[in-house]
TORGU-72024 format. One line per 4 residues: for each residue x, y, z of C-alpha. Coordinates in nm, 4 decimals. Layout:
<sites>
X,Y,Z  ...
</sites>
This chain:
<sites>
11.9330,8.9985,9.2265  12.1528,9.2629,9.3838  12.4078,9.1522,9.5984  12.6380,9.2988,9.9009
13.0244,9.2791,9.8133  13.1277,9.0072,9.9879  13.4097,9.2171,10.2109  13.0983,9.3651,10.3899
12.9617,9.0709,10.5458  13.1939,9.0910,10.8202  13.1929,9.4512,10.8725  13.0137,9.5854,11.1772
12.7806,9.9123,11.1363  12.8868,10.1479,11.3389  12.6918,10.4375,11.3856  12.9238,10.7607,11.4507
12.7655,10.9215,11.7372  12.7280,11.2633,11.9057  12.5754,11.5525,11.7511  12.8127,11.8225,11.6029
13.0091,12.0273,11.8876  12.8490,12.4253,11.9750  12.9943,12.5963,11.7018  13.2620,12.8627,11.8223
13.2269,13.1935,11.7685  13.4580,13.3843,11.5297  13.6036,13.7055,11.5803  13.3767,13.9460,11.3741
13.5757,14.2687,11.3936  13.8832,14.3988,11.2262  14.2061,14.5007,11.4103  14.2102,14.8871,11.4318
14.5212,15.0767,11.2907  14.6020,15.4171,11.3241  14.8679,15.4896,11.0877  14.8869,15.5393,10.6920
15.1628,15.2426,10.6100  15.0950,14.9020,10.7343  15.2405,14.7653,11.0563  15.3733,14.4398,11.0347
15.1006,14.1725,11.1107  15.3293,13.8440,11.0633  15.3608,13.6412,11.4101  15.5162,13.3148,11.3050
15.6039,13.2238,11.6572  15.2075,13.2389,11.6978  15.1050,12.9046,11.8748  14.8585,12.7269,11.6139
14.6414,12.3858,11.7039  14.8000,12.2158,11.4492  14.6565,11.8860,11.2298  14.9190,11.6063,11.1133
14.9132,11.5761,10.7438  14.9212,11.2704,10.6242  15.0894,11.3173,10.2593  15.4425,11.3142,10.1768
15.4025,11.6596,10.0061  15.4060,11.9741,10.1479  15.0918,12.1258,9.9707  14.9332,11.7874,9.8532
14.6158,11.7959,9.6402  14.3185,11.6219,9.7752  14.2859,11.2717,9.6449  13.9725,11.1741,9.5645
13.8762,10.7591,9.4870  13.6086,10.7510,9.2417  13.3863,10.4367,9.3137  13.2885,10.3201,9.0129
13.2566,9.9502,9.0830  13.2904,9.6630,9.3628  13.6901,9.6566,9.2557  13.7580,9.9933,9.3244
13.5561,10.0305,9.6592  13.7255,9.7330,9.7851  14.0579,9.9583,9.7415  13.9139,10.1259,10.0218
14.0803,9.8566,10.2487  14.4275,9.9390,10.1400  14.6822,10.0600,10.3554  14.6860,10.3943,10.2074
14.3708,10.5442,10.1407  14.2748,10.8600,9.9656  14.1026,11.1596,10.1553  13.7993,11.1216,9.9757
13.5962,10.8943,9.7957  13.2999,10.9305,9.5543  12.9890,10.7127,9.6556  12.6843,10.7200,9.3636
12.3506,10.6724,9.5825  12.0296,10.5122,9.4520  11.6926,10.6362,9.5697  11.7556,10.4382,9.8963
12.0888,10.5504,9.9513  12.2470,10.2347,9.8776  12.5882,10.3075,9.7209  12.5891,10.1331,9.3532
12.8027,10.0979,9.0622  12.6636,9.9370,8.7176  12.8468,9.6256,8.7992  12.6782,9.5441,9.0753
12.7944,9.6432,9.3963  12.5616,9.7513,9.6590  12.6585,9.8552,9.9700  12.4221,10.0216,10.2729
12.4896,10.3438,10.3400  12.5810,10.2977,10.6889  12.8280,10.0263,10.5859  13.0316,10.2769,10.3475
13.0567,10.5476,10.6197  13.1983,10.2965,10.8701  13.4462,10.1646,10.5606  13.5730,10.5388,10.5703
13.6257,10.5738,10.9346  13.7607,10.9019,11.0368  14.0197,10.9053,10.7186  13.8362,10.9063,10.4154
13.5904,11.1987,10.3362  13.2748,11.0453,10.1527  13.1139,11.2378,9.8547  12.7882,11.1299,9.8037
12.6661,11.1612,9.4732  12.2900,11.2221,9.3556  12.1320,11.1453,9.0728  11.7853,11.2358,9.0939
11.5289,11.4636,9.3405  11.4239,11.1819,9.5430  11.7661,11.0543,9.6256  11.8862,11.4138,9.7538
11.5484,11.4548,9.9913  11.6704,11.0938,10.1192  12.0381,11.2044,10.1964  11.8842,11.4996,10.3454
11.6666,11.3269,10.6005  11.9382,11.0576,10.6503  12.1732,11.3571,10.7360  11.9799,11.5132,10.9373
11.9894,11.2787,11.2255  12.3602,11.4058,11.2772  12.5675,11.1670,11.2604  12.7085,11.1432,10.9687
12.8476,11.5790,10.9594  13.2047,11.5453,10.7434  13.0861,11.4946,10.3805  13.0722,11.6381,10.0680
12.7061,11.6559,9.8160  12.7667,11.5936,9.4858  12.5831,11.5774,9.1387  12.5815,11.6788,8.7813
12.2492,11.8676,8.8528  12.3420,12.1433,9.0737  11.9488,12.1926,9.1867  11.9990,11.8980,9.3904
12.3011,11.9841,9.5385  12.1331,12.3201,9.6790  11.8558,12.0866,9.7973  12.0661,11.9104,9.9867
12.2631,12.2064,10.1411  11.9566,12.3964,10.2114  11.8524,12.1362,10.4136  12.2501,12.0869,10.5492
12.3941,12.3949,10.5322  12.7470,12.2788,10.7127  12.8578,12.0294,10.4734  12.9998,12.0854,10.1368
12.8886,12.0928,9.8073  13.0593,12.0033,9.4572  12.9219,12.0202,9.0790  13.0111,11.7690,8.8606
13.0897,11.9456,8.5580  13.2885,11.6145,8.3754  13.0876,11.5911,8.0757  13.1146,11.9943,8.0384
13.3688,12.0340,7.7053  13.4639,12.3860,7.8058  13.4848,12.6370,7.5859  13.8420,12.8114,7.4397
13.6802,13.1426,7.5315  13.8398,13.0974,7.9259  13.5667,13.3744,7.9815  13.2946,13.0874,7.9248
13.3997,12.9378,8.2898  13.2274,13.2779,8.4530  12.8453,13.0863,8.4088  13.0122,12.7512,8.5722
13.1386,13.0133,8.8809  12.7956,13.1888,8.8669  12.6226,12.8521,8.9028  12.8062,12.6751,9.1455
12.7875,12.9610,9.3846  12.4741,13.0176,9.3017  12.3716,12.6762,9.4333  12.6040,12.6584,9.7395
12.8662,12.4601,9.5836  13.2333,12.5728,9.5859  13.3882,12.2394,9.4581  13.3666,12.1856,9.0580
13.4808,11.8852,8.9378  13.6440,11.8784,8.5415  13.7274,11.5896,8.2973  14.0806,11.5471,8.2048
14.0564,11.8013,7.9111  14.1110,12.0991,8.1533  14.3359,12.2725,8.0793  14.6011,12.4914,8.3598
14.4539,12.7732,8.2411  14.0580,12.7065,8.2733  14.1758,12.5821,8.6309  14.3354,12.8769,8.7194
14.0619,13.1415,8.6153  13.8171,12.9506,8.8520  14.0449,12.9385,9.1355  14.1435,13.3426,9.1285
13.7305,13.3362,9.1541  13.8018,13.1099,9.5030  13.6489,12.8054,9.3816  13.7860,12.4721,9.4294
13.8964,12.2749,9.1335  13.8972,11.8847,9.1137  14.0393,11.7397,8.7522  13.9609,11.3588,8.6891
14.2609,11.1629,8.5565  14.2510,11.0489,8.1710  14.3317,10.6576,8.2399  14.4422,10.4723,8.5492
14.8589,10.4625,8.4152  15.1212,10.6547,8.5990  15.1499,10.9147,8.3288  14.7757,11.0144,8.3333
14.8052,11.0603,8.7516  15.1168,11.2848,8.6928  14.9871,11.5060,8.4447  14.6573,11.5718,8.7036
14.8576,11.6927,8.9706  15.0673,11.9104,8.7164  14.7732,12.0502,8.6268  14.7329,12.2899,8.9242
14.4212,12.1306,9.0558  14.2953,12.1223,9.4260  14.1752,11.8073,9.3563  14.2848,11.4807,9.1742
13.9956,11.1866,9.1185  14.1488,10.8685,9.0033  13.9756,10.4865,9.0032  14.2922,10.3654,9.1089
14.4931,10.4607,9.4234  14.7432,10.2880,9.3878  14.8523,10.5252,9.0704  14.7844,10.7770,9.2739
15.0157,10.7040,9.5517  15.2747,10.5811,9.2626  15.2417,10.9294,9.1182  15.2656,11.0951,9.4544
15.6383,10.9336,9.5360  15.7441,11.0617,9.2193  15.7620,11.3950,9.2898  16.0335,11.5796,9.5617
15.8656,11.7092,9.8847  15.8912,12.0271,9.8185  15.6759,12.0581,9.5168  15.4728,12.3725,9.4455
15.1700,12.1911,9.2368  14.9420,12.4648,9.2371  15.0069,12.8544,9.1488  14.9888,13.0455,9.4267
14.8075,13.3630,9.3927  14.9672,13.7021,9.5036  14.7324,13.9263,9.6526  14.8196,14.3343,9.6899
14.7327,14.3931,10.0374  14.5531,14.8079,9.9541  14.7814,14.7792,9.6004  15.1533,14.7983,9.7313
15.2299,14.9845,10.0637  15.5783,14.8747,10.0840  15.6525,15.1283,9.7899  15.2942,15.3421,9.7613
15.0230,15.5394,9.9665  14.7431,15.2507,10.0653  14.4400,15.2251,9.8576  14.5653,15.4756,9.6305
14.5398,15.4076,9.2135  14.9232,15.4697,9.1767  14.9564,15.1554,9.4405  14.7277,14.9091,9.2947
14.9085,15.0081,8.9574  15.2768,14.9445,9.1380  15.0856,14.5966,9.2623  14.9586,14.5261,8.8976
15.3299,14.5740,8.7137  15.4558,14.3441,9.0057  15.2863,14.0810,8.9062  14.9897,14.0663,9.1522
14.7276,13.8331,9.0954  14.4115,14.0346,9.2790  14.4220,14.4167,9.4084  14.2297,14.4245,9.7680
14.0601,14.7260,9.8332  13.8568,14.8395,10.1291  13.5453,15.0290,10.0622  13.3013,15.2612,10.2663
13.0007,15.4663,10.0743  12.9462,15.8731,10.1122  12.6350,16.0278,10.1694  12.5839,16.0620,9.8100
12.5980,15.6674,9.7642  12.9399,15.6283,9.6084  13.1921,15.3984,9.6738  13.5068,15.5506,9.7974
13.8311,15.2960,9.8378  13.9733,15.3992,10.1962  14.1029,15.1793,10.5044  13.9401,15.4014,10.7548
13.6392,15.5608,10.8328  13.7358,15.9005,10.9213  13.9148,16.0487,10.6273  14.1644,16.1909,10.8279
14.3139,15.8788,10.8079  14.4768,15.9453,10.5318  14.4285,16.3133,10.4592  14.4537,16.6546,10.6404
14.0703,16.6611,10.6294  13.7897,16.5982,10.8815  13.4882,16.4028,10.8953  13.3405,16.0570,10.8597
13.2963,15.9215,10.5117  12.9821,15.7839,10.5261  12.8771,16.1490,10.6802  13.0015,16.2980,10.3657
12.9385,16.3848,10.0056  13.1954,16.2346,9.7596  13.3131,16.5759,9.6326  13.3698,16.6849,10.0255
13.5688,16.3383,10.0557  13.7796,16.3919,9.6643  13.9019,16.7607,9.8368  14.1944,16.6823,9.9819
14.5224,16.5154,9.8809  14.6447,16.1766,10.0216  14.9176,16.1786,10.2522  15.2536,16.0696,10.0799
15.1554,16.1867,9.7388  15.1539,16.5182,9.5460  14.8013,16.4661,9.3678  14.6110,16.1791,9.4103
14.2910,16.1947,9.5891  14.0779,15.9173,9.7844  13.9673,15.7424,9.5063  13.6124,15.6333,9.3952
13.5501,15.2129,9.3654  13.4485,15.3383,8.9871  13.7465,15.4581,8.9295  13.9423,15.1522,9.0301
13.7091,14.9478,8.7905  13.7657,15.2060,8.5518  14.1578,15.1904,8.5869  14.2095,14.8335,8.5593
13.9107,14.6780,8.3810  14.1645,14.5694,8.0839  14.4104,14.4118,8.3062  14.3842,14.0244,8.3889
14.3747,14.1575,8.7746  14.0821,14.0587,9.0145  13.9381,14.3223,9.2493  13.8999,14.1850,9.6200
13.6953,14.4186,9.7317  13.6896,14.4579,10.1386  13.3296,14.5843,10.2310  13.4070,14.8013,10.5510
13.0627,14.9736,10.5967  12.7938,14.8492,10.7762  12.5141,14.9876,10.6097  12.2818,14.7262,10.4470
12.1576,14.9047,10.1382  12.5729,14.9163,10.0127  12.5318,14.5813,9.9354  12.2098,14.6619,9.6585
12.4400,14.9704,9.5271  12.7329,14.7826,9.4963  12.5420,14.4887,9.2979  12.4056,14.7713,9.1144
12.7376,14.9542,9.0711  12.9065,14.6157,8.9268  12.6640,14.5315,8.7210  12.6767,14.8485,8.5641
13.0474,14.8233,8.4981  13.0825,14.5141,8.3616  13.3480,14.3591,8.6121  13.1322,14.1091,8.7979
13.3621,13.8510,8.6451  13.6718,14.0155,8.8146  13.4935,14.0632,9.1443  13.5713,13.8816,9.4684
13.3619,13.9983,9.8260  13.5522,13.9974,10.1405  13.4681,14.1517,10.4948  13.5306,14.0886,10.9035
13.1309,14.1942,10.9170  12.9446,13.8440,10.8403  12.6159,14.0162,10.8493  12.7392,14.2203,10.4998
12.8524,13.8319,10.3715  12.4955,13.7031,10.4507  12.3370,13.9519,10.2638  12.6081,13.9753,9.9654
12.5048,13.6192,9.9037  12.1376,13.6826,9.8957  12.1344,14.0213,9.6885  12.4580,13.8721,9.4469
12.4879,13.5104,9.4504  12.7152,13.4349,9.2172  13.0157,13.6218,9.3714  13.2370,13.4363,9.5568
13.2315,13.6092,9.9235  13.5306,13.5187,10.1704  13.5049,13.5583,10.5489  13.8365,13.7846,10.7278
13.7405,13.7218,11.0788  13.8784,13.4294,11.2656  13.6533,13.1212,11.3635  13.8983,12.9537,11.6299
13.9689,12.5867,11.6887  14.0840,12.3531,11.4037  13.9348,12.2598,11.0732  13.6521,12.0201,11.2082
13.5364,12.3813,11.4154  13.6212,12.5776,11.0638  13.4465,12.3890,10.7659  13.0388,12.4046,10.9713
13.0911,12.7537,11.0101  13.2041,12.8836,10.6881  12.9780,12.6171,10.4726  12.6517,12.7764,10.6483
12.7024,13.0977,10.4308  12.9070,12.8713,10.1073  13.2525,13.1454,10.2286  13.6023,13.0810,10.1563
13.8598,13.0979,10.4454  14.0620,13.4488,10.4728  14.2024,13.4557,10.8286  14.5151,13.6360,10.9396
14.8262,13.3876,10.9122  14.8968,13.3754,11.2354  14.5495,13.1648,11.2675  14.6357,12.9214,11.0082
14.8702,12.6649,10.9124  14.9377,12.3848,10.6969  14.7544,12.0874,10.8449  14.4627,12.3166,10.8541
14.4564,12.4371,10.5258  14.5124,12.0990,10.3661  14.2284,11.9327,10.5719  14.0061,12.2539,10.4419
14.0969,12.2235,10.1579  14.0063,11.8338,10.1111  13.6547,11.9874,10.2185  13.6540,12.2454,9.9259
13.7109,12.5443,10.1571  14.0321,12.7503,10.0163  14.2776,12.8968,10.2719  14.3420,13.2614,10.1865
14.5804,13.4480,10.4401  14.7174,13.7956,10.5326  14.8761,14.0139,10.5809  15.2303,13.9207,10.4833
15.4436,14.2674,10.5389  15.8064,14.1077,10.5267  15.9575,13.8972,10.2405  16.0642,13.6403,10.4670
15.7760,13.5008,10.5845  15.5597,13.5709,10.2436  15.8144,13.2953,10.1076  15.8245,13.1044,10.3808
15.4471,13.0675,10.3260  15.4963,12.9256,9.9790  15.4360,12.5778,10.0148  15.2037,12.5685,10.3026
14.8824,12.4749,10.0649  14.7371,12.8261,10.0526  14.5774,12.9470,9.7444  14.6345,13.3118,9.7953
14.8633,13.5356,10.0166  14.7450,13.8738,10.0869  15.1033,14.0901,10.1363  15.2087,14.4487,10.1446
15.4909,14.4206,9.9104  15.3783,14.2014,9.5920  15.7023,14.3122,9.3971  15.8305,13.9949,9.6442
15.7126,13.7935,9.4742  15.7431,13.8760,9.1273  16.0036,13.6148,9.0333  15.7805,13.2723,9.2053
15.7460,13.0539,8.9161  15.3848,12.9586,8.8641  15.4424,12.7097,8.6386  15.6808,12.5602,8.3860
15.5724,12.4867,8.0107  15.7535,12.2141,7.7745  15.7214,12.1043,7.4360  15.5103,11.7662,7.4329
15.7340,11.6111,7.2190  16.0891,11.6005,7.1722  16.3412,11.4398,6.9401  16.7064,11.3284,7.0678
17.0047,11.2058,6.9122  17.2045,10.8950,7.0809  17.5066,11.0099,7.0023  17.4601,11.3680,7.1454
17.4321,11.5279,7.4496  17.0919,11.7273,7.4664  16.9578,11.9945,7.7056  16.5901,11.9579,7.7889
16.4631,12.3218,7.8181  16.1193,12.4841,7.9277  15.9961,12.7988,7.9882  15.8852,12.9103,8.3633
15.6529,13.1521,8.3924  15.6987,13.3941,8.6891  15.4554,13.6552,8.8537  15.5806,13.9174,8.6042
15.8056,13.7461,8.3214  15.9278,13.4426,8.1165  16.2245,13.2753,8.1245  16.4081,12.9864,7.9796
16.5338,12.7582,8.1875  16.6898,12.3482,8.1585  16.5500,12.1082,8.3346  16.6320,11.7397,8.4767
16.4166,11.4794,8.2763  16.2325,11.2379,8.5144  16.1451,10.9473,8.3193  15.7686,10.7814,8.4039
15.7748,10.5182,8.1301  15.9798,10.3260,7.9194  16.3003,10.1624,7.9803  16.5621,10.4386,7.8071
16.7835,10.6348,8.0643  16.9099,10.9570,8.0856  17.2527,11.0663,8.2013  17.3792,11.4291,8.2652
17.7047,11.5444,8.1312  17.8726,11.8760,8.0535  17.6620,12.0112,7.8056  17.3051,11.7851,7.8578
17.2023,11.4591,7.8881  17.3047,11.1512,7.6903  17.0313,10.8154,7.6123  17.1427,10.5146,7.7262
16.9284,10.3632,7.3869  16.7178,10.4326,7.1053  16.3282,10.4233,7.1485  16.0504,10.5813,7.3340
16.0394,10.7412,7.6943  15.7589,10.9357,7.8796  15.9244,11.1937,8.0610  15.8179,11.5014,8.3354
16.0386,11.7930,8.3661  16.2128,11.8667,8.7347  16.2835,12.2296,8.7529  16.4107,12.3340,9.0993
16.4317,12.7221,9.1765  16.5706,12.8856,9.4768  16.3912,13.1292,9.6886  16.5984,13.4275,9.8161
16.5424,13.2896,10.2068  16.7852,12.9286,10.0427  16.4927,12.7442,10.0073  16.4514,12.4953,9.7175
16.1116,12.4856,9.5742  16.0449,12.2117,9.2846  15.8345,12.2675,8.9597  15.7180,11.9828,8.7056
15.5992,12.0278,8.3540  15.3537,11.7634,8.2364  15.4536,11.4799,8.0646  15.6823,11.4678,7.6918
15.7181,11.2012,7.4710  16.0705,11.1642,7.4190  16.2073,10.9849,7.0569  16.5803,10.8625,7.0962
16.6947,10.8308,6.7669
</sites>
């Protein structure tokens, strides 16, 4: 006979009232700007309603308890709690695990309070049209749908469009070919889900393809040791899902404050305006050699139904002709030269694609015009190149969004404008249309972006046209910052890569060395060992480190770079099995 875990008995069901505040209204249209190079849009002594963040990080990944059985839920009454936690529902919505805990639903929402996020997992069709009527009644709003069948996590949303959705794609081997992840994109977007959740054979790379696609990336740790915790955060996920919290936490304190876990993705703000004409070929090429992760581009279509890449309506804009683009034909439009360059014409979207189809670069494409039928010729005009797989949708019109995720569904679609208030006003809004989070930086900040993030909603903002505060950004939790002048940051180290084993000699001194990979190079660099297991020590010298004995150690490599603003940012390899012999 099923039983209640005993801790339950003297909890009291409390039902979260209220329904779900008026949503606010965002800001739908873009700043206007008159001249050809960028004016500086960075106000960091804008007032922002700022969120505490309770993490001793300054980008933390979300931390997610997966409730597997009665022992693990009960870590829910810990002092330190993770944001999330993973609750399998039966047909009833009872909240099970094969060992037999079985817990109302109400009572696990009330365990979680207002600091733990639940996930609520579904198995099977009936289960999902339960959560959905259960969820209806309002008050339960902050959660997160999950399954392994992503049918019923689109039930679900369709039903309750402003919570989030997640994909549990565990039992999913992946495939070597990194271009096998684009089906996993197509069908989690394609079902309203942004969050997809991996087994601990992801690898950096498979992670980091999804996320230049804006999806949200959860890994699951290989065991419940130390080691296995600090190789999932190393790993560059959004998200780490662990059985055990305590590991988590012990993994957490292990690492400096100032951590970068997660690359942060550089995007050209019109290619590179702090050196070249904006939105011409020559500056998405400058942006490209920089080390840019993603080229944005704004796009209007002629007369003639071609995409042209230009900021501005009127092509005067940019040129010393007249006329409004969508009033002319694309040869009209291709007639005169862009200001600031000797030869180079407004260029077509084609030719973009054309230009930069073989470089690992993502196109963030900016649709400016308002006519509906764009959105059917630009589904027909990336289809026909071949690039959907490069292809992010952006745009301050919603209206486009709406439609872009109708007519191509499996494109992630971002929204520019600004939907005001904190994250509890931010996540309802943007999960209605399944859109990422792309607001100007004055509007954001980290407490924000690290609540949105625990939600699956990456934080994506611009326009960053000084160094100073493009850096200063670093470690904020973003996942991409939109700048004028990507050549900034060509020398941020994404990540640093070690040799999983390693051999030492007692009676030497030895160097541990990695290689950091920047925006635009490689380098080699030495490291400090941090040692996560095992009882040998490691002291620096002159020339390396010395063992204090022979045997094994389990080591992570500390790697701490300095930004040109003085700023110390730290960078960990994952974890090497050290021999002292």
């Amino acid at each position: 006979m099923k039983k209640i875990v005993c801790i339950l008995l003297s909890l009291v069901l409390v039902l979260l009232g209220g329904c779900a505040e008026e949503e606010k209204k965002p800001t739908e249209s873009a700043p206007a700007s008159s001249e050809v190079v960028s004016e500086p849009i960075d106000q960091p002594g804008t007032e922002i309603e700022e969120v505490e963040i309770n993490a001793s990080l300054s980008a933390q990944s979300t931390t997610i308890l997966d409730v597997k059985s009665t022992e693990i839920f009960n870590q829910l009454n810990e002092e330190k709690t993770p944001s999330n936690a993973i609750f399998y529902l039966d047909d009833e919505l009872f909240i099970v695990s094969d060992d037999g805990l079985y817990v109302p639903f109400d009572a696990a929402i009330s365990m979680c309070a207002d600091s733990v996020i639940p996930v609520l997992y579904v198995r099977t069709e009936k289960a999902a049209k339960t959560l959905s009527t259960r969820l209806k009644s309002g008050d339960v709003t902050d959660c997160i749908v999950m399954s392994d069948k992503p049918e019923l996590v689109n039930s679900v949303r369709e039903a309750i469009p402003t919570i989030s959705g997640a994909i549990d794609a565990r039992e999913n081997l992946l495939d070597m070919d990194i271009t096998y992840l684009i089906p996993l994109r197509n069908e989690a977007n394609k079902n309203k889900a942004k969050i997809i959740l991996f087994g601990s054979h992801a690898t950096n790379e498979q992670i980091v393809y999804l996320q230049k696609r804006l999806m949200t990336i959860w890994v699951e740790t290989a065991d419940s040791s130390v080691e296995a915790h600090c190789n999932a955060f190393t790993s560059g996920a959004n998200g780490i899902v662990s059985t055990n919290s305590k590991s988590v936490f012990g993994a957490i304190d292990i690492f400096e404050k100032d951590t970068l876990f997660r690359e942060i993705f550089v995007v050209g703000h019109r290619g590179q305006p702090a050196t070249n004409v904006d939105n011409s070929l020559s500056g998405a090429r400058a942006a490209i050699d920089s080390g840019a992760d993603m080229v944005e581009c704004d796009v209007y279509m002629s007369a003639d139904r071609e995409f042209v890449v230009l900021h501005n309506n009127d092509i005067s804009y940019y040129t010393g002709g007249i006329g409004k683009v969508e009033e002319l034909r694309t040869e009209q439009i291709q007639y005169f030269i862009l200001k600031g360059t000797k030869d180079e014409h407004i260029p077509k979207l084609q030719e973009f694609f054309d230009s930069f189809r073989n470089d690992d670069i993502m196109y963030s494409i900016e649709i400016k015009t308002s006519d509906a039928d764009a959105i059917y010729w630009l589904r027909d005009l990336i289809t026909a190149s071949g690039v959907s797989h490069q292809v992010n949708l952006i745009s301050f019109n919603l209206s486009q969004l709406i439609l872009a995720r109708e007519i191509i569904p499996e494109i992630s679609c971002g929204y520019l404008g600004t939907v005001e208030g904190i994250y509890s006003d931010i996540v309802p809004y943007l999960n209605k249309y399944n859109l990422s989070y792309h607001p100007t930086n004055s509007k954001m900040s980290p407490g924000n972006a690290y609540e949105l993030n625990n939600r699956g909603i990456s934080v994506n903002p611009w326009t960053y046209s000084k160094e100073e505060t493009l850096l200063n950004d670093l470690l904020s939790g973003y996942l991409s910052l939109t700048t004028d002048g990507a050549l900034w940051a060509s020398d941020i180290v994404a990540k640093i890569e070690a040799d999983q084993q390693m051999s030492v000699n007692l009676s030497e001194e030895f160097k541990f060395s990695a290689t950091a990979i920047t925006k635009k190079a490689e380098k080699e660099i030495e490291c400090e060992p941090i040692v996560i297991d095992g009882d040998v020590k490691f002291k620096k010298g002159e020339n390396g480190y010395t063992a204090s004995k022979k045997g094994d150690a389990t080591v992570i490599l500390r790697y701490a770079s300095t930004l040109k603003s003085g700023k110390t940012v730290y960078h960990y390899s994952r974890s090497v099995k050290v021999t002292v012999e």
